[in-house]
C-alpha positions, 0 to 999 in steps of 0.5 A, spaced: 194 618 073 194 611 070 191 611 063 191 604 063 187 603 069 183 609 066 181 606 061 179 600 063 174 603 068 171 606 062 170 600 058 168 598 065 162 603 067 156 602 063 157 594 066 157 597 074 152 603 073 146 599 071 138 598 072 136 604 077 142 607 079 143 608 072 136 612 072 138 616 078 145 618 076 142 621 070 137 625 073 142 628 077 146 634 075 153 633 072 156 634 079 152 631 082 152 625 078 160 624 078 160 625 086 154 619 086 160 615 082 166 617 085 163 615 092 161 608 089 165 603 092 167 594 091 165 590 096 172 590 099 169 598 101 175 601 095 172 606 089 170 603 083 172 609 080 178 612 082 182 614 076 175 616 072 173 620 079 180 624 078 179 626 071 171 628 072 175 633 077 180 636 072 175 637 067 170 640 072 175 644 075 177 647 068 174 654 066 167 654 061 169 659 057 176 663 056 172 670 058 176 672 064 182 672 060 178 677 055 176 682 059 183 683 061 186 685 054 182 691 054 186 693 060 192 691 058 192 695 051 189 701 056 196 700 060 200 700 054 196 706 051 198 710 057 205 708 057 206 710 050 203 718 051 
């Protein structure tokens, strides 16, 4: 991922996403809305986006919480337990 870039295209956005599309894209949920502004393409067809896309699709690709992770110490500490006996 180019940090450069990545943050040019988000100094960038607000200027590109305005007016109507700016309404409709935050009406949307937010996978949605990331689909709508990856999909936005120049006039040449190119994303306008595509190092912000990548970043939304790591970020929303991350867990929401760490409960899964917790639920496996209980069986852990059981394993451990049943070892030592």
């Amino acid at each position: 991922m180019d940090a450069n870039r990545l943050a040019q295209e988000w100094r960038t956005a607000p200027i590109e996403i305005e007016g109507s599309l700016r309404a409709r894209i935050l009406a949307m949920t937010v996978e949605e809305a990331w689909g709508k502004i990856g999909s936005l393409k120049n006039f040449m067809d190119q994303p306008i986006f595509p190092e912000l896309s990548k970043l939304a699709d790591i970020v929303l690709s991350l867990p929401h919480s760490n409960a899964e992770a917790e639920r496996i110490f209980p069986i852990v500490t059981d394993v451990k337990c049943k070892k030592k006996k």
